[in-house]
mmCIF entry with sequence, helices, sheets and N, C-alpha, C, O atoms, coordinates in Angstrom:
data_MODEL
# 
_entry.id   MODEL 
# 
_entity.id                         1 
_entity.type                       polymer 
_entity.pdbx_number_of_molecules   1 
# 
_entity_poly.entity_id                      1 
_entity_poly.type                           'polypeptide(L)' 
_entity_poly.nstd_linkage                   no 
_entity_poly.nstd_monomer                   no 
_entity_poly.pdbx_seq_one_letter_code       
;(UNK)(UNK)(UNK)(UNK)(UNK)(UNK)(UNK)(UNK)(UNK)(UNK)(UNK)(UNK)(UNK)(UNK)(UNK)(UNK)
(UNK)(UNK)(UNK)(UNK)(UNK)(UNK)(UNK)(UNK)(UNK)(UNK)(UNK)(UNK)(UNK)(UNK)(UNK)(UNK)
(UNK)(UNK)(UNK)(UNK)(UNK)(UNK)(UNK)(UNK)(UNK)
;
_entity_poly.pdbx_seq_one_letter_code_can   XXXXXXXXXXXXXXXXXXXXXXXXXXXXXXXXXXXXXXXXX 
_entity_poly.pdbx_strand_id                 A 
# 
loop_
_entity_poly_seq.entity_id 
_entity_poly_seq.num 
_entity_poly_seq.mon_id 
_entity_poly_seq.hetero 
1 1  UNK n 
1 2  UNK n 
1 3  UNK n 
1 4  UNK n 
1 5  UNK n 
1 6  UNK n 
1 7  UNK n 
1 8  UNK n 
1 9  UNK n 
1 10 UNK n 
1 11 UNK n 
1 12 UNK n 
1 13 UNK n 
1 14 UNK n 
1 15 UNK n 
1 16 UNK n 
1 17 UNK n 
1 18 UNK n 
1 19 UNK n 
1 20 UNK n 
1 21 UNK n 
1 22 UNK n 
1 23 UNK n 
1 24 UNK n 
1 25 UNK n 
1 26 UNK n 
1 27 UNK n 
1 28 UNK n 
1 29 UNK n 
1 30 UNK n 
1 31 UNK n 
1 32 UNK n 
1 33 UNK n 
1 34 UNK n 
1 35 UNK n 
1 36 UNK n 
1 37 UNK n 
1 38 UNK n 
1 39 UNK n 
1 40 UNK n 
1 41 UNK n 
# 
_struct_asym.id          A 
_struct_asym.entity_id   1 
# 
loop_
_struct_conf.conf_type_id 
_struct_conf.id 
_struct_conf.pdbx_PDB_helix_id 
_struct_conf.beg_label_comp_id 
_struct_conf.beg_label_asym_id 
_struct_conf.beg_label_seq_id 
_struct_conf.pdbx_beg_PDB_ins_code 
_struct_conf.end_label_comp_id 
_struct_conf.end_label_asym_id 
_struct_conf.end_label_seq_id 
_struct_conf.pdbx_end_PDB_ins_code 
_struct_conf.beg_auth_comp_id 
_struct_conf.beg_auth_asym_id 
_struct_conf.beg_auth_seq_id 
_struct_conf.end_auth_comp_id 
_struct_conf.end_auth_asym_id 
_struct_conf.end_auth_seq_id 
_struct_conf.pdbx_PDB_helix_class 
_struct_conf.details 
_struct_conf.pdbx_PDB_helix_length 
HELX_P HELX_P1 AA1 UNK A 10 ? UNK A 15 ? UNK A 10 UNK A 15 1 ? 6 
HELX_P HELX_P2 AA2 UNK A 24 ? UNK A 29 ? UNK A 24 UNK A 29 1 ? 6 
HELX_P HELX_P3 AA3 UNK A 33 ? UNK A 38 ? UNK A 33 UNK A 38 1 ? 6 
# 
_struct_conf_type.id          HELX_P 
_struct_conf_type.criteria    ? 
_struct_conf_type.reference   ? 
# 
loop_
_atom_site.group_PDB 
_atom_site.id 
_atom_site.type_symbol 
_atom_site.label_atom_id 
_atom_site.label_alt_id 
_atom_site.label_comp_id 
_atom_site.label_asym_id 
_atom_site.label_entity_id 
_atom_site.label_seq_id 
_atom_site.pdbx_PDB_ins_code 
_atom_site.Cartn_x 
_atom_site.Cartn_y 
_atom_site.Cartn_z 
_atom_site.occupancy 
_atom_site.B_iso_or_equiv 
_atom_site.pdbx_formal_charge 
_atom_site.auth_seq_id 
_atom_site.auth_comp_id 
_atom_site.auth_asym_id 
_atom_site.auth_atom_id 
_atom_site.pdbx_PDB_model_num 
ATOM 1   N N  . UNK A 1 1  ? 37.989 -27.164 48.836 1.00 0.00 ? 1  UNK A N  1 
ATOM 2   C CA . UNK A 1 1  ? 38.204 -27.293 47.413 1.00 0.00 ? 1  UNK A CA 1 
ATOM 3   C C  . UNK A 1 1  ? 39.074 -28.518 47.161 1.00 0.00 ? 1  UNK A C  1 
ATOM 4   O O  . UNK A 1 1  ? 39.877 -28.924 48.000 1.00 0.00 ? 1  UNK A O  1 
ATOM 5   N N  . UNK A 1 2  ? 38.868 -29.143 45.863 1.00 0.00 ? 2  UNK A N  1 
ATOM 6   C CA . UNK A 1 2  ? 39.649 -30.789 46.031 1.00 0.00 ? 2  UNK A CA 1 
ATOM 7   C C  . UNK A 1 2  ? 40.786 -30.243 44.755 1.00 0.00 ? 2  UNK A C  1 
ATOM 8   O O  . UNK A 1 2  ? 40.831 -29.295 43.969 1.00 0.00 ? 2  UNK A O  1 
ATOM 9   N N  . UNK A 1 3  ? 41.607 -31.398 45.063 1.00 0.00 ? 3  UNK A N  1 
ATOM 10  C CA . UNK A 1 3  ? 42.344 -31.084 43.930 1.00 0.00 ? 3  UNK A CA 1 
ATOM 11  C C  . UNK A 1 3  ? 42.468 -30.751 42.718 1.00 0.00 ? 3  UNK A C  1 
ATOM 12  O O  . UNK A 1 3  ? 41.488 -31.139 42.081 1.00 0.00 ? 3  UNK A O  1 
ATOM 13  N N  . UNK A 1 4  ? 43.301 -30.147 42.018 1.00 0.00 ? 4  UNK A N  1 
ATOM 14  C CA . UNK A 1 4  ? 43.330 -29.449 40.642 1.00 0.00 ? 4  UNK A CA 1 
ATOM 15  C C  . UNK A 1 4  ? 44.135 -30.749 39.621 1.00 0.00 ? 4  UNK A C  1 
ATOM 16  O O  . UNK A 1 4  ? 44.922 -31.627 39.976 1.00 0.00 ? 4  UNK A O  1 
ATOM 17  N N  . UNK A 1 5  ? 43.680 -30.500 38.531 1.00 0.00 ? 5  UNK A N  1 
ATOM 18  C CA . UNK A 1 5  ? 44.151 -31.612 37.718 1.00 0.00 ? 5  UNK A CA 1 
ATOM 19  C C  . UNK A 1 5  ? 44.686 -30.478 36.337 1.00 0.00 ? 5  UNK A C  1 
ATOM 20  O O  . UNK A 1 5  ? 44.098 -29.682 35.605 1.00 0.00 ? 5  UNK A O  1 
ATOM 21  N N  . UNK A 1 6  ? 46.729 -31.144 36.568 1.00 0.00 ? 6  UNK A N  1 
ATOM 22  C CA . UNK A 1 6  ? 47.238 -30.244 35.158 1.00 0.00 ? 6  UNK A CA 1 
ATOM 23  C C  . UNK A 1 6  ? 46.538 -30.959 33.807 1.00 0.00 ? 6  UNK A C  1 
ATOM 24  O O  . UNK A 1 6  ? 46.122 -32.088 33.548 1.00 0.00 ? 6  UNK A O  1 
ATOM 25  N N  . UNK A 1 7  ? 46.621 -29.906 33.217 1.00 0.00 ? 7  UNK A N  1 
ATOM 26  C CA . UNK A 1 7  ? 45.877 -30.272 31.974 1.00 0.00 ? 7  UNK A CA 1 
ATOM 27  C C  . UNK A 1 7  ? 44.666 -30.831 31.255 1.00 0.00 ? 7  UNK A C  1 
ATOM 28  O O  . UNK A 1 7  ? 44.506 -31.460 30.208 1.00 0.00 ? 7  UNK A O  1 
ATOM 29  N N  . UNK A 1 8  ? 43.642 -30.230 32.489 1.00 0.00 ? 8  UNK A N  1 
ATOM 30  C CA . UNK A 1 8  ? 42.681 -30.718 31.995 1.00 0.00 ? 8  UNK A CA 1 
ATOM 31  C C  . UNK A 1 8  ? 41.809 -30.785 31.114 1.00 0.00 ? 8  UNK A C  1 
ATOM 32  O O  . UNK A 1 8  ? 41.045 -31.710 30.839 1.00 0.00 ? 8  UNK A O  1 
ATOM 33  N N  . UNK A 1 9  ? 41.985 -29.306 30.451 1.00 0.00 ? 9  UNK A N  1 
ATOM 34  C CA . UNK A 1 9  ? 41.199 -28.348 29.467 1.00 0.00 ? 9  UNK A CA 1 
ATOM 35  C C  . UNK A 1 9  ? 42.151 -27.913 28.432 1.00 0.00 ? 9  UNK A C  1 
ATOM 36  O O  . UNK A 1 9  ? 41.774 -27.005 27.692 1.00 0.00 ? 9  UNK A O  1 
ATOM 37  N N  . UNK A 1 10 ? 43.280 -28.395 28.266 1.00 0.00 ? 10 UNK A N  1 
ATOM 38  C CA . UNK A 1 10 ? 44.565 -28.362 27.584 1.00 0.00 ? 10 UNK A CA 1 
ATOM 39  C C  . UNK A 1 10 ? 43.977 -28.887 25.909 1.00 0.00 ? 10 UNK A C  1 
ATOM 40  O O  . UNK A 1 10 ? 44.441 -28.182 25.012 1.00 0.00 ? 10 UNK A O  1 
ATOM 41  N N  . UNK A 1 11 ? 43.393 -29.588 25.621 1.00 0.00 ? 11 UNK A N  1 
ATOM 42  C CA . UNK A 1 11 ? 42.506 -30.452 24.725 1.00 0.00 ? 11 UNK A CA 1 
ATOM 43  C C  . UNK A 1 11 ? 42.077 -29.014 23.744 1.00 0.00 ? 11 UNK A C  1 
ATOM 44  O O  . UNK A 1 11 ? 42.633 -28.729 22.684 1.00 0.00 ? 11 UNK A O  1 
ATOM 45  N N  . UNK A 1 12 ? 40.857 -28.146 24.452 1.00 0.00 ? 12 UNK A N  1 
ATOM 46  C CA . UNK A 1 12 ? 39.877 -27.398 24.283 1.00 0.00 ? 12 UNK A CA 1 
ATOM 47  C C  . UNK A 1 12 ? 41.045 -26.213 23.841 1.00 0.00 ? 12 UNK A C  1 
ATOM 48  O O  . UNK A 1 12 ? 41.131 -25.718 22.717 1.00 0.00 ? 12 UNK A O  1 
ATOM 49  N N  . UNK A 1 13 ? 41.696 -25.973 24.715 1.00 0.00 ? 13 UNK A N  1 
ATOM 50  C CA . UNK A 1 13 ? 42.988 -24.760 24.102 1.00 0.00 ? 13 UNK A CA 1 
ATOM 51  C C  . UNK A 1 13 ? 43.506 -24.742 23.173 1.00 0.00 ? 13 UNK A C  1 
ATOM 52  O O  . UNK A 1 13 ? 43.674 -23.778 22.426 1.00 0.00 ? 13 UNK A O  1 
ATOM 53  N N  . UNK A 1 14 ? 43.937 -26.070 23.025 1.00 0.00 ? 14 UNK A N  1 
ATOM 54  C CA . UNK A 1 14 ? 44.876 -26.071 21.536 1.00 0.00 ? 14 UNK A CA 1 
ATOM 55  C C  . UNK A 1 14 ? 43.590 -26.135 20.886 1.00 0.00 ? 14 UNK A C  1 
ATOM 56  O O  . UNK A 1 14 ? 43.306 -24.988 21.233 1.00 0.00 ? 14 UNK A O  1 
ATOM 57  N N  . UNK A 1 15 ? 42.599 -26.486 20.257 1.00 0.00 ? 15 UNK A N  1 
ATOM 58  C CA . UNK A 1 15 ? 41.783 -26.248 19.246 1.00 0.00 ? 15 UNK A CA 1 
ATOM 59  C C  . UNK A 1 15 ? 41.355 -24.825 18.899 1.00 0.00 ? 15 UNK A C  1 
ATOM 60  O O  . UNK A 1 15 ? 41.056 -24.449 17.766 1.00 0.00 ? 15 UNK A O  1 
ATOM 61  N N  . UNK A 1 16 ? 41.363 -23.793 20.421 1.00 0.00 ? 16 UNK A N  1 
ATOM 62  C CA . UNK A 1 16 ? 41.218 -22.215 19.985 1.00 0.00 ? 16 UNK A CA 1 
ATOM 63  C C  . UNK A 1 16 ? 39.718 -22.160 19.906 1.00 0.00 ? 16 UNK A C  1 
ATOM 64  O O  . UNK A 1 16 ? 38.914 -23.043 19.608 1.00 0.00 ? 16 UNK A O  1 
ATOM 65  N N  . UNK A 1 17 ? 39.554 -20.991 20.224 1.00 0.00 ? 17 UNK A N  1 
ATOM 66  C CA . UNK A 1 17 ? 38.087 -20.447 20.294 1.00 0.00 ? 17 UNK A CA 1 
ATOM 67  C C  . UNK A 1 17 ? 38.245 -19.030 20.621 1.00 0.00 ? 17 UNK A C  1 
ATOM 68  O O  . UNK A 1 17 ? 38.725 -18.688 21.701 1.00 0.00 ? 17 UNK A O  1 
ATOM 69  N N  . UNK A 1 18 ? 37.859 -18.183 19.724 1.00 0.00 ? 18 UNK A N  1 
ATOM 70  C CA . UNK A 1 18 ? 37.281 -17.007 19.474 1.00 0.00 ? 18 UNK A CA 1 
ATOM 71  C C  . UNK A 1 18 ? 36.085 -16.533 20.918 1.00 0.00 ? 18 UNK A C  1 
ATOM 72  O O  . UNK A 1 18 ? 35.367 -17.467 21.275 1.00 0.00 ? 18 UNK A O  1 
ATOM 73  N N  . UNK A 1 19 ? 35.973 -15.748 21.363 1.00 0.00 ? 19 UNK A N  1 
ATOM 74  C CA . UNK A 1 19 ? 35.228 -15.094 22.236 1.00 0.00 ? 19 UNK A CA 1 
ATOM 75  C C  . UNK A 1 19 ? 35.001 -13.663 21.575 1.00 0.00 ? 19 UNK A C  1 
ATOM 76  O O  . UNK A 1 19 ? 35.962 -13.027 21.142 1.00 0.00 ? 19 UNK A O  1 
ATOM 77  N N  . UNK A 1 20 ? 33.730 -13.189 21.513 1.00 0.00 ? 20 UNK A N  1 
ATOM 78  C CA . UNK A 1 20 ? 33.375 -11.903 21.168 1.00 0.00 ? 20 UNK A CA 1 
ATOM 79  C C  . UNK A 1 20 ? 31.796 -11.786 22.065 1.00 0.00 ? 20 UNK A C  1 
ATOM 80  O O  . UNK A 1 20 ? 30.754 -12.418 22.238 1.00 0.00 ? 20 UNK A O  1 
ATOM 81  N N  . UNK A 1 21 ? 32.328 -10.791 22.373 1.00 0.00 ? 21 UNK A N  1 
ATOM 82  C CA . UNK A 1 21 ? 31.293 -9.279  23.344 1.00 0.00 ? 21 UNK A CA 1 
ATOM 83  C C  . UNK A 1 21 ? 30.171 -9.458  22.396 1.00 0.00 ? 21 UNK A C  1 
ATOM 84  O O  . UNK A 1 21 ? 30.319 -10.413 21.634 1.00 0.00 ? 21 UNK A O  1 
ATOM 85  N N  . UNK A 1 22 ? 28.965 -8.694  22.244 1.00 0.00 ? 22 UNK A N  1 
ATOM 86  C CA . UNK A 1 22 ? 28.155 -8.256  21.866 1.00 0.00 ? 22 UNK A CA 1 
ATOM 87  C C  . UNK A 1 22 ? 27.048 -7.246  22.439 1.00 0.00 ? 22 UNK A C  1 
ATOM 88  O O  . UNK A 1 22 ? 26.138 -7.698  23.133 1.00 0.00 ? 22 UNK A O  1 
ATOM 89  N N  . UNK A 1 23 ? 27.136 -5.791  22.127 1.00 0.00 ? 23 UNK A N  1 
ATOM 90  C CA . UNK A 1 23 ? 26.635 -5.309  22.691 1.00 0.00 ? 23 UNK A CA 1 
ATOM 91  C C  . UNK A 1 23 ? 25.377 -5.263  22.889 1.00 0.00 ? 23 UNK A C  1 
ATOM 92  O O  . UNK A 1 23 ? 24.756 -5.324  21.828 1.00 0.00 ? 23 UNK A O  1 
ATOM 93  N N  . UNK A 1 24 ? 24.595 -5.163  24.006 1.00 0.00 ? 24 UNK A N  1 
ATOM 94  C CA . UNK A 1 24 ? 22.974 -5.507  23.920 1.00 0.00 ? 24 UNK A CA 1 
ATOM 95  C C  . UNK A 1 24 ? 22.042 -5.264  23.001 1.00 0.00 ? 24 UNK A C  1 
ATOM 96  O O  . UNK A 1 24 ? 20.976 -5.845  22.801 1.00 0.00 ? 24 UNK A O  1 
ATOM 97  N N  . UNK A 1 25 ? 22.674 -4.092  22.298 1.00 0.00 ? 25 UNK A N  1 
ATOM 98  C CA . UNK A 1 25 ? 21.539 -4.190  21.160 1.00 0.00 ? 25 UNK A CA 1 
ATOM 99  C C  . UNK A 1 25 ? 21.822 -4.892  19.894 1.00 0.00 ? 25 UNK A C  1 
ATOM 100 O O  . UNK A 1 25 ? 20.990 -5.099  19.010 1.00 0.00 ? 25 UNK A O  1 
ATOM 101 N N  . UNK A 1 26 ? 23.086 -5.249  19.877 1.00 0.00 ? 26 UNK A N  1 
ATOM 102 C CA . UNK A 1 26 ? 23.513 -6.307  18.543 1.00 0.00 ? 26 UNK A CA 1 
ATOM 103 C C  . UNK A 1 26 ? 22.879 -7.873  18.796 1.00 0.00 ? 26 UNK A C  1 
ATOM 104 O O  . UNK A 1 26 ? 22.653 -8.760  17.973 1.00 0.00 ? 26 UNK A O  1 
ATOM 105 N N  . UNK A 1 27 ? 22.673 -7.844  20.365 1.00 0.00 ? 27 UNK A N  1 
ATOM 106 C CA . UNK A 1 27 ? 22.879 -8.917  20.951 1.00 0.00 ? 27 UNK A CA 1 
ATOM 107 C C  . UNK A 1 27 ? 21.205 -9.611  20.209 1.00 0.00 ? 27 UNK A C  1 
ATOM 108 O O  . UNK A 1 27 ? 20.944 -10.535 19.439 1.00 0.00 ? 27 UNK A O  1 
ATOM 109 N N  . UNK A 1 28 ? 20.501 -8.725  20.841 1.00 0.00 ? 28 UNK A N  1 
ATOM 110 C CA . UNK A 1 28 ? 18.950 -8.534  20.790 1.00 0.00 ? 28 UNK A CA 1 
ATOM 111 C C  . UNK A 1 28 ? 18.718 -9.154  19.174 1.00 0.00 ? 28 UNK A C  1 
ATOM 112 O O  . UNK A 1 28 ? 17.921 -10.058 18.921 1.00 0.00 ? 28 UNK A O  1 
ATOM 113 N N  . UNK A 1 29 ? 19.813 -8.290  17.887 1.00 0.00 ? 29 UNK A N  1 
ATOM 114 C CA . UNK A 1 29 ? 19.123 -8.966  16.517 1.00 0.00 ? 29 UNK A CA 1 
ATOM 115 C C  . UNK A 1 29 ? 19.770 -10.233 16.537 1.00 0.00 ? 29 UNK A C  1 
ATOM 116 O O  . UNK A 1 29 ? 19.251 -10.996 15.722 1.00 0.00 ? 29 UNK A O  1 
ATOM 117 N N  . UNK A 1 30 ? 20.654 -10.704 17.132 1.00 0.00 ? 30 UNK A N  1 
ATOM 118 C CA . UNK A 1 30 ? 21.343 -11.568 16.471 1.00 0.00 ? 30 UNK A CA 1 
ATOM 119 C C  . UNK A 1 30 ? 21.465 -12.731 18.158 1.00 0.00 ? 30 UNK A C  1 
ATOM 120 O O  . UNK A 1 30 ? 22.472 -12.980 18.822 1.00 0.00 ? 30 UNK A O  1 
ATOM 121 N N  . UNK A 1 31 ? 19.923 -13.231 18.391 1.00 0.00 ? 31 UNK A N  1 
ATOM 122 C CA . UNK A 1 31 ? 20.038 -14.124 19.860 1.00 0.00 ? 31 UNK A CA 1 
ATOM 123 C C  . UNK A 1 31 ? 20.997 -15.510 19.868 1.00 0.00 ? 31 UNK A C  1 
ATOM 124 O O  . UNK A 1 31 ? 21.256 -16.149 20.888 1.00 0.00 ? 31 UNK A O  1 
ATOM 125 N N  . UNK A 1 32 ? 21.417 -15.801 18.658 1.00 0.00 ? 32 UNK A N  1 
ATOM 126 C CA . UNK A 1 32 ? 22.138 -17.999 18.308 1.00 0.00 ? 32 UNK A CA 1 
ATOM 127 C C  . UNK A 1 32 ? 23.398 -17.379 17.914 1.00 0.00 ? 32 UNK A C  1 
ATOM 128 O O  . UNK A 1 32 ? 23.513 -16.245 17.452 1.00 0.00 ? 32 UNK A O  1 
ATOM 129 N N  . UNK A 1 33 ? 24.259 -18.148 18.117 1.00 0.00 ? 33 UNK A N  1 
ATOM 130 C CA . UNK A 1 33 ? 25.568 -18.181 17.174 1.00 0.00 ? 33 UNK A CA 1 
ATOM 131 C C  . UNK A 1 33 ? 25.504 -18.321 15.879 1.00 0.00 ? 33 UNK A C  1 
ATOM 132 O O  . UNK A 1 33 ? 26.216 -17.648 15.133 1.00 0.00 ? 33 UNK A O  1 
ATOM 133 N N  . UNK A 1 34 ? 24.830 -19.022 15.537 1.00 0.00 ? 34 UNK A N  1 
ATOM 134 C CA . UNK A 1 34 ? 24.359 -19.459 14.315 1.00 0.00 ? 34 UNK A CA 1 
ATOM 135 C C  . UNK A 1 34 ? 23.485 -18.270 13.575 1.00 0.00 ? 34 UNK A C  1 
ATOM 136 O O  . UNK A 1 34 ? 23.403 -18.270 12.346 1.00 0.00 ? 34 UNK A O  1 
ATOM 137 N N  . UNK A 1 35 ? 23.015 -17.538 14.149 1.00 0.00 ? 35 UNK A N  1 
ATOM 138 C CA . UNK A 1 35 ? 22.663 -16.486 13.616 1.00 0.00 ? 35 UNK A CA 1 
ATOM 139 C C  . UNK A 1 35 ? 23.927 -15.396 13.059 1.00 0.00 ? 35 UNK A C  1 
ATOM 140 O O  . UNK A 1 35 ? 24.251 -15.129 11.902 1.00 0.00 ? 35 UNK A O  1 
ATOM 141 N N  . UNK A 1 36 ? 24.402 -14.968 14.171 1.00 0.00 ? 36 UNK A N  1 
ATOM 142 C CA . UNK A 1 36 ? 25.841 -14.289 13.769 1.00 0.00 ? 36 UNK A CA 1 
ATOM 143 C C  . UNK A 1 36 ? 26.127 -14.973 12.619 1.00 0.00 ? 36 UNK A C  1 
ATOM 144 O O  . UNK A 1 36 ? 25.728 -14.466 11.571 1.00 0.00 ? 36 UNK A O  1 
ATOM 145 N N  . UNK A 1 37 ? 26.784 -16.108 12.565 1.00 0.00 ? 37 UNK A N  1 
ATOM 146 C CA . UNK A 1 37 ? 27.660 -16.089 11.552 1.00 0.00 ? 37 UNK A CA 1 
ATOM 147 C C  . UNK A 1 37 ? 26.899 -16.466 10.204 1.00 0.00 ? 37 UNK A C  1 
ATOM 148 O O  . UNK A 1 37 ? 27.673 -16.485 9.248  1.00 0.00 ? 37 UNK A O  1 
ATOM 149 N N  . UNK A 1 38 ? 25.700 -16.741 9.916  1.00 0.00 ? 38 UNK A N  1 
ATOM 150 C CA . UNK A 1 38 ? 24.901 -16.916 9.195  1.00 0.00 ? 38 UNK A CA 1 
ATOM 151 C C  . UNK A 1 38 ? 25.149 -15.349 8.303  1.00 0.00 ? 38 UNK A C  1 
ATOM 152 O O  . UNK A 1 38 ? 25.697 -15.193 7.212  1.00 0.00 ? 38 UNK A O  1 
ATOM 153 N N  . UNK A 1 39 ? 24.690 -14.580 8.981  1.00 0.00 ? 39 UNK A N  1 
ATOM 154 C CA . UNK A 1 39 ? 24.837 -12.802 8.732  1.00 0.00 ? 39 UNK A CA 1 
ATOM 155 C C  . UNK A 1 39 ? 26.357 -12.513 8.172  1.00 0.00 ? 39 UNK A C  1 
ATOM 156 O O  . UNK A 1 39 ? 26.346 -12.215 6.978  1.00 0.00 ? 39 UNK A O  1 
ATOM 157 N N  . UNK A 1 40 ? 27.869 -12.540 8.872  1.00 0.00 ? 40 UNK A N  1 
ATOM 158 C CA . UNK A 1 40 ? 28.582 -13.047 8.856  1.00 0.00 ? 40 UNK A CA 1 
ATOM 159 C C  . UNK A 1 40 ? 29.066 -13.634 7.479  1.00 0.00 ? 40 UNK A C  1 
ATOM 160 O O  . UNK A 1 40 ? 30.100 -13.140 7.027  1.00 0.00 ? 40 UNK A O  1 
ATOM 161 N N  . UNK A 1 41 ? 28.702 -14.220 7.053  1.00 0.00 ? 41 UNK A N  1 
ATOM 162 C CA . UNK A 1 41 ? 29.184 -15.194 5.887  1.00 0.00 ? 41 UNK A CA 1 
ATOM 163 C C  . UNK A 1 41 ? 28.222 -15.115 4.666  1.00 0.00 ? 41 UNK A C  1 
ATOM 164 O O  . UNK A 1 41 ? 28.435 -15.800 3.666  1.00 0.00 ? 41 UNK A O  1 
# 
């Protein structure tokens, strides 16, 4: 394994991002992100 670099993804963190589950059958109506939040909003 090669070296690790601090802060590499430090960028992507501070901007934040939401992660949500979806259970397979929610998953099934709603296949894009863009779908979710389309529904959503």
């Amino acid at each position: 394994m090669g070296q690790g670099v601090c802060g590499k993804y430090v960028e992507r963190y501070q901007a934040g991002t939401n992660v949500v589950l979806l259970d397979p059958d929610v998953a099934k109506a709603f296949p894009t992100s863009e779908s979710v939040n389309k529904t959503i909003r």
